[in-house]
C-alpha positions as CSV (number, residue, x, y, z in Angstrom):
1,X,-61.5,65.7,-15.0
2,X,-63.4,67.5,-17.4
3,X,-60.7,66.5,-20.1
4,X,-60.9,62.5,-19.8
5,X,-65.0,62.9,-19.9
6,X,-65.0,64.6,-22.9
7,X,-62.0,63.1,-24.5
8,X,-62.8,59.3,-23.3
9,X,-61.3,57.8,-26.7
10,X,-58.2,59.6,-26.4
11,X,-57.7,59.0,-22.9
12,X,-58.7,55.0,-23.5
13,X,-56.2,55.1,-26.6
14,X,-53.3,56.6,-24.2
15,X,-54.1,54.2,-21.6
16,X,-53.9,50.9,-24.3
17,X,-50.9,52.4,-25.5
18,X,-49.3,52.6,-22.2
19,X,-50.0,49.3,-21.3
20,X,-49.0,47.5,-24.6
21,X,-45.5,49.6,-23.9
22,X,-45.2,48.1,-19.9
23,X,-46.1,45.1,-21.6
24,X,-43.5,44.5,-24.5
25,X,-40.9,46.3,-22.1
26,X,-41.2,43.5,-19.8
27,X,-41.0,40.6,-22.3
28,X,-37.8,41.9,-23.6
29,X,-36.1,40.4,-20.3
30,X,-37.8,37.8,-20.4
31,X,-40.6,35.7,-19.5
32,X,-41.4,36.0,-15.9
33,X,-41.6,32.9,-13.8
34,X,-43.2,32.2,-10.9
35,X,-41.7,30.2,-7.6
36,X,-43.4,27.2,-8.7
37,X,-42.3,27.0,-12.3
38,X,-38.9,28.1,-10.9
39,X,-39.1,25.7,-8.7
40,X,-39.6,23.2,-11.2
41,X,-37.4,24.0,-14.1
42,X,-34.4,24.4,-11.0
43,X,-35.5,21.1,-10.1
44,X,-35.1,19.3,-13.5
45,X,-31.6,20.9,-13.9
46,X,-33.3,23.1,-17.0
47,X,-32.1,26.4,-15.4
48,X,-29.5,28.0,-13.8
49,X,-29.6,30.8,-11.4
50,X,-28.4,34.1,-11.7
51,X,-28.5,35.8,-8.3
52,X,-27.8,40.0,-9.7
53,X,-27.5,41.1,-6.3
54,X,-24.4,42.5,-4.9
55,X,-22.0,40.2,-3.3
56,X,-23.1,40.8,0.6
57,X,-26.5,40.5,-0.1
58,X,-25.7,37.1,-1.9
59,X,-23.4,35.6,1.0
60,X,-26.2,36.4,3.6
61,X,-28.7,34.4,1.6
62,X,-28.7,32.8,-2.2
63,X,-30.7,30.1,-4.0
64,X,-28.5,26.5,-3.7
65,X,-26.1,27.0,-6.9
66,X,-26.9,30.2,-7.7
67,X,-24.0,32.2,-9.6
68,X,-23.4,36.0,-8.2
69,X,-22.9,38.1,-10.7
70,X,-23.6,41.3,-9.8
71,X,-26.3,43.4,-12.3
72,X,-23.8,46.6,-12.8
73,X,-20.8,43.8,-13.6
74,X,-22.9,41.4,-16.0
75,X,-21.6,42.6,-19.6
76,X,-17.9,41.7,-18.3
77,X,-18.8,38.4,-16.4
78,X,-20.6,37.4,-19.5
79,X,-18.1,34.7,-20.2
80,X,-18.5,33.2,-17.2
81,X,-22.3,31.8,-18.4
82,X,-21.5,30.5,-21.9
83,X,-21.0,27.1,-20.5
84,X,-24.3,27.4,-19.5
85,X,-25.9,28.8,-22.7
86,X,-28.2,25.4,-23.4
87,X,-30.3,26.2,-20.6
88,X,-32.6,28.8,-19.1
89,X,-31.0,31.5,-17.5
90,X,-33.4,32.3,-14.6
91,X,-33.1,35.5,-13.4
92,X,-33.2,36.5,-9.3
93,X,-32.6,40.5,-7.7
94,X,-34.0,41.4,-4.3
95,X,-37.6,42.8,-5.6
96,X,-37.3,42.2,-9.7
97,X,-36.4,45.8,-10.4
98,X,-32.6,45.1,-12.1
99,X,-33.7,41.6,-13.7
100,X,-35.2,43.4,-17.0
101,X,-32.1,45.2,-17.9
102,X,-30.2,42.0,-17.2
103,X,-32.4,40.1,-19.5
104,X,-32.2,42.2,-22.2
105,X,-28.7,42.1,-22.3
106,X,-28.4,38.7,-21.8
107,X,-31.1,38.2,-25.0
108,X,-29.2,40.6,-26.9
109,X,-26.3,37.7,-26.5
110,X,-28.7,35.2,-27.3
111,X,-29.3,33.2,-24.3
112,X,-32.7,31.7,-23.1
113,X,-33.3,34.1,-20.2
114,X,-36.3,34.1,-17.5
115,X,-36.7,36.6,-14.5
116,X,-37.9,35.2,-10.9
117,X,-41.3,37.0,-10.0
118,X,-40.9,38.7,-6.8
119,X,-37.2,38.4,-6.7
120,X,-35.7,36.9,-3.6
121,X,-37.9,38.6,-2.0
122,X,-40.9,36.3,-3.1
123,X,-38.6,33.4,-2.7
124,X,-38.3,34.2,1.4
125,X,-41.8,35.3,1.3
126,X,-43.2,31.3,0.6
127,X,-40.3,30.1,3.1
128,X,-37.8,28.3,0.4
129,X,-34.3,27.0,1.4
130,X,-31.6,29.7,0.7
131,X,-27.7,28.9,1.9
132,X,-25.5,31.0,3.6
């Protein structure tokens, strides 16, 4: 405790630092979207959704239209989305924690890519439709 008093600037720099890295980290999956906008671009047919959860978990619950493709079998399904590289990929785990690798290699590919905040999780959470 002694430490951060004394050495306030170096502690404030580290803490800047960190955050900036969290922050650049996170974009390089993509933008993150909430239900609404989700909602919205889902809506207008400007998106299609990526469910990365594994196949169970997908046929006990999905977003209408979704596509499963499971996150550890993305970079050999890849084929299976360039009919659908005009649009926004949206991006949809269980809590959000496998959608930034996702996106990153899906940007690396160059596709439009956006990550659901909350996962399906958040989806559940405000009550929206999922099929079985």
């Amino acid at each position: 405790m002694i430490f951060v008093t004394e050495q306030w600037i170096l502690v404030s720099a580290l803490a800047v630092l960190v955050a900036a890295y969290f922050w650049t980290e996170g974009r390089k999956g993509g933008a993150t979207l909430s239900i609404h906008s989700a909602t919205r671009i889902i809506n207008n047919g400007e998106a299609v959704v990526v469910d990365l959860r594994e196949a169970k978990e997908f046929k006990a619950g999905h977003i209408v239209d979704a596509l499963n493709i499971p996150h550890n079998k993305l970079a050999e399904q890849l084929p299976q989305l360039e009919s659908h590289r005009g649009k926004t990929i949206l991006l949809v785990d269980k809590m959000g924690q496998h959608a930034g690798a996702a996106g990153r290699t899906l940007k690396a590919k160059g596709f439009d890519v956006s990550r659901l905040q909350g996962g399906i999780s958040e989806w559940q959470g405000q009550n929206l439709p999922l099929v079985k």
